[in-house]
C-alpha angles and dihedrals in degrees: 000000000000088000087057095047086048090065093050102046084048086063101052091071092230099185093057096037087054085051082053100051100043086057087047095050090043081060101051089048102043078059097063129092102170140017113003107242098208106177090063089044091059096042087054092048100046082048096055091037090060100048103045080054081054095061104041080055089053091038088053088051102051099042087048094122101042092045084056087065103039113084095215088054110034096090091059112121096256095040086043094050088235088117125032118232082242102055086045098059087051096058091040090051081048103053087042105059089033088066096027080057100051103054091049101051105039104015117038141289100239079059102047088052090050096046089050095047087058090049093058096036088056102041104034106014095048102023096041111036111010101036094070099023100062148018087229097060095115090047093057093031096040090092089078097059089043096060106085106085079043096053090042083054082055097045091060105033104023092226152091104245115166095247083068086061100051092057091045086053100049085057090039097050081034088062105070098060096034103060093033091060086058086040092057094045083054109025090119079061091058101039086060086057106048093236117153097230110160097255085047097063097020109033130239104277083058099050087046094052080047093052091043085052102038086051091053079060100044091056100051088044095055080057092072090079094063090031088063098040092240080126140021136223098293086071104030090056084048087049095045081043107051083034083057097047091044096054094050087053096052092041097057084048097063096049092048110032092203117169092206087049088048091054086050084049095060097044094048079053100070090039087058094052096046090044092053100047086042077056098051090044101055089038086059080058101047116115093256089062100047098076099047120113123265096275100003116121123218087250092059080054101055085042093053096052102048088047077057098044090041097063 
């Protein structure tokens, strides 16, 4: 029986799901003025959580065959013969309407779509279609996987507000090079496959040269949230900082082209993304947020008082 729930929990990609969650979770609270409701805060996240479960399951049943080929992935349970492709879309439709559930009935509706639209964008847009059409398929599909801290903004307020969208767009821009460091460690993986992934088609002097220039843009993006005063200089010297250290990295990859340095690329790259939203989460606590207005950013503050001094 634990040999069996080990299966399943292998399928659930827990390690990227957890990654989810705690940008999820940065979002909701970053939503928040006043009290923490948290029990709201646990029931989204077990809904997210679930969901996005719900996709990597779906993800593993449809790339089966692939996986089979692929010597990182053939020892997964469906390649390996350990779970039926039967047994795993019932777990997957499970998950699904166990998280999907959960956000609508005690969340809110606007969160459970989204959280659906990211399901399917994720397991049959990407997946299906993108994933083996084009090498920019993380590039179009990489909104999915951008949406939690903007579905934990919509858990706790039940709206689109722009600061929503600045956090949706670091993890967007953050994806690229993210995901094309890991491509180029495995792109003999994926040429056995057939699969389309930018060193594949380009080579990796090319996708180097793509994660140098998408990180130039990372690190001017994860500057909005100071820009809009929707955060202040502690994280804005954690954001010039980890943008810094990233560069470097990336830098160093593209001269070199080593696979090894690639690999460390794409781990310094989650914890990247895990230091700068920790960043932007202590730096909502920080006195100089604590007597703004519920709803007010730091920016409306400082505008407020030169209209003031100004008369």
């Amino acid at each position: 029986m634990t040999a069996i729930l080990k299966q399943y929990y292998e399928l659930t990609k827990p390690g990227v799901v957890a990654l989810i969650v705690f940008t999820a979770i940065v979002g909701m609270l970053l939503a928040i003025d006043g009290q923490i409701p948290w029990l709201l805060i646990l029931i989204s996240s077990l809904g997210i959580g679930l969901a996005a479960s719900s996709g990597a399951v779906l993800n593993h049943l449809i790339d089966q065959k692939n996986d089979a080929k692929m010597v990182r992935t053939q020892h997964r349970p469906l390649p390996s013969g350990r779970l039926s492709s039967r047994q795993v879309l019932t777990f997957a439709i499970t998950l699904a309407v166990l998280g999907l559930g959960l956000l609508q009935w005690y969340v809110n509706t606007l969160t459970m779509v989204l959280t659906f639209v990211s399901l399917i964008g994720y397991a049959l847009i990407y997946t299906v279609y993108l994933k083996p059409a084009t090498p920019q398929n993380i590039v179009i599909g990489g909104a999915a996987g951008a949406a939690p801290p903007l579905l934990g903004w919509t858990a706790i307020t039940g709206s689109l507000d722009p600061p929503a969208f600045v956090l949706f767009l670091i993890i967007y821009v953050w994806t690229p090079p993210h995901f094309w460091a890991l491509a180029i460690y495995r792109r003999h993986d994926y040429a056995a496959t057939g699969t389309p992934m930018l060193p594949v088609t380009h080579g990796v002097r090319f996708t180097a040269l793509q994660i140098v220039l998408y990180t130039i843009l990372l690190v001017i993006v994860t500057l909005l949230p100071w820009m809009i005063g929707m955060s202040g200089v502690f994280y804005l010297g954690g954001a010039v900082i980890l943008g810094l250290a990233f560069l470097i990295y990336v830098i160093r990859l593209m001269r070199s082209l080593d696979d090894l340095l690639a690999m460390r690329v794409f781990g310094f790259s989650i914890t990247y993304l895990m230091a700068l939203f920790a960043f932007l989460l202590v730096d909502h606590y920080l006195p100089y947020n604590s007597a703004l207005q519920p709803g007010e950013l730091p920016l409306e503050r400082i505008a407020g008082a030169s209209m003031v001094t100004a008369r």
